[in-house]
C-alpha positions as CSV (number, residue, x, y, z in Angstrom):
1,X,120.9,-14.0,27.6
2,X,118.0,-16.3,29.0
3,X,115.8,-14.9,31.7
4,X,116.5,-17.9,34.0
5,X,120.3,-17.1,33.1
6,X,119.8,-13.7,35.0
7,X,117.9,-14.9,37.7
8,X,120.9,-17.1,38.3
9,X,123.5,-14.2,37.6
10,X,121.7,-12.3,40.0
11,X,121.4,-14.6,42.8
12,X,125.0,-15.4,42.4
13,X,125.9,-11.7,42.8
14,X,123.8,-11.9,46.0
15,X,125.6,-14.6,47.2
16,X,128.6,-12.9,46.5
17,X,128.0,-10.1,49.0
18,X,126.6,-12.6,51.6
19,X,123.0,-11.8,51.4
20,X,121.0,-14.3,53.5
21,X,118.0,-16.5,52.4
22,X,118.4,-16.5,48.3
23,X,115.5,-18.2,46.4
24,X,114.9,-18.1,43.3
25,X,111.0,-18.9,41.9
26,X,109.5,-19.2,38.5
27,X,106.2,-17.6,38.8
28,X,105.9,-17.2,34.9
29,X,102.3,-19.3,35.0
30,X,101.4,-17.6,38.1
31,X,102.0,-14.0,37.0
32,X,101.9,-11.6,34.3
33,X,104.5,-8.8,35.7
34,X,107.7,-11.5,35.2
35,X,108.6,-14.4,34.7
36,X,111.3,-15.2,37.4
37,X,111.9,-13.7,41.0
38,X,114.7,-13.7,43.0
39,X,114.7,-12.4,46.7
40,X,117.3,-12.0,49.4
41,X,118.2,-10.9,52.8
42,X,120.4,-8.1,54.1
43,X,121.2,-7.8,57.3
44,X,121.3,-3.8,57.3
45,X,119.9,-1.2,55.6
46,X,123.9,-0.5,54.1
47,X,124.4,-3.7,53.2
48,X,120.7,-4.1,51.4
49,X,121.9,-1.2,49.1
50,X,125.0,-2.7,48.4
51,X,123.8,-6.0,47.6
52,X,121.3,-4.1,45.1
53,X,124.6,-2.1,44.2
54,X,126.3,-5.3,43.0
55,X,123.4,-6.8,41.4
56,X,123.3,-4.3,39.0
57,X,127.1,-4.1,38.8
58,X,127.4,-7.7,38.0
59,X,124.6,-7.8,35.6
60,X,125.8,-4.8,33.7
61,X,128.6,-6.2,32.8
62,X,126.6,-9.3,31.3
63,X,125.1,-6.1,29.1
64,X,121.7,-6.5,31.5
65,X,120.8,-3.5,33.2
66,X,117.9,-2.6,35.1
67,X,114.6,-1.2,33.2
68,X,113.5,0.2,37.4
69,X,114.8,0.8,40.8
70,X,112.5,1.1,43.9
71,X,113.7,1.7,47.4
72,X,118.1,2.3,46.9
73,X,117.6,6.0,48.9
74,X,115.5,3.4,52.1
75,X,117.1,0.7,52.1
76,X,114.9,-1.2,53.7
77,X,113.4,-3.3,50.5
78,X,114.9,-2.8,46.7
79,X,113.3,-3.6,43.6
80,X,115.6,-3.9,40.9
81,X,113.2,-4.5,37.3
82,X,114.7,-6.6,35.2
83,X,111.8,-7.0,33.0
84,X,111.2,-11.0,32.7
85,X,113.2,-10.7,36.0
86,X,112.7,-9.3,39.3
87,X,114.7,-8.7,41.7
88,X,114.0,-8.3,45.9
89,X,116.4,-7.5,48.4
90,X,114.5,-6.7,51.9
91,X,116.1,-6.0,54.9
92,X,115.3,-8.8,57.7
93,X,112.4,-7.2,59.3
94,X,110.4,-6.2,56.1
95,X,111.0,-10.2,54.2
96,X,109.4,-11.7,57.5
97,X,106.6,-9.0,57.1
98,X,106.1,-9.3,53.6
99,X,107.2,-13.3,52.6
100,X,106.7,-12.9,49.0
101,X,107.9,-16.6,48.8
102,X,104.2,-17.8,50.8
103,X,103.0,-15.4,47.4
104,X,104.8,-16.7,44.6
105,X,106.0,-20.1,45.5
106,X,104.6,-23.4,44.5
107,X,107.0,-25.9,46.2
108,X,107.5,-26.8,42.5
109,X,109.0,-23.6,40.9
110,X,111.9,-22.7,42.9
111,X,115.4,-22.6,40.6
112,X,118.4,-24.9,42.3
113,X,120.9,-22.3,43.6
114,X,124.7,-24.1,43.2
115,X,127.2,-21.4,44.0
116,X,130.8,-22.1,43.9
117,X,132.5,-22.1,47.3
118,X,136.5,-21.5,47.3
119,X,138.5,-24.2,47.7
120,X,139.7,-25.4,51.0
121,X,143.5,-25.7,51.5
């Protein structure tokens, strides 16, 4: 599977569980550590685990699973190690603190995000 495959995967699964503020960046000329990140918002410290929960759930069953985890016991901001991909899920207070995307983006390297939305009847 291509690394911008699981970057997409990933964000899906985020969007999946309602996380807030998906972006996904290509930092692979900008960085060493990986080539894609993607980072998310949960609104609480339960639903910031769970979002990193089903992450790894929906990955692992693409055979993709996690080389690291940082931060499932605080909940406050995960790292899940993908290797080429990395994975951020803050909680609201620590992404405005932190704002990896001033760090890593470019205005050029962010991935379009399409998720399906159900049908209306």
């Amino acid at each position: 599977m291509e690394q911008r495959d699981i970057a997409l995967a990933a964000a899906k699964a985020l969007d999946a569980k309602r996380a807030k503020d998906i972006v996904a960046l290509k930092v692979d000329e900008m960085t060493v550590i990986t080539d894609y990140m993607v980072i998310a918002t949960g609104r609480s410290v339960p639903q910031v685990k769970a979002l990193a929960e089903n992450v790894e759930e929906e990955l692992a069953k693409l055979d993709v699973f996690a080389r690291r985890r940082e931060g499932m016991g605080e909940g406050r901001w995960c790292v899940l190690d993908y290797g080429d991909v990395m994975v951020h899920i803050f909680h609201e207070q620590d992404r405005e603190y932190y704002q990896l995307e001033r760090l890593w983006a470019n205005g050029q390297n962010e991935l379009e995000l399409n998720f399906d939305t159900p049908e209306q009847a």
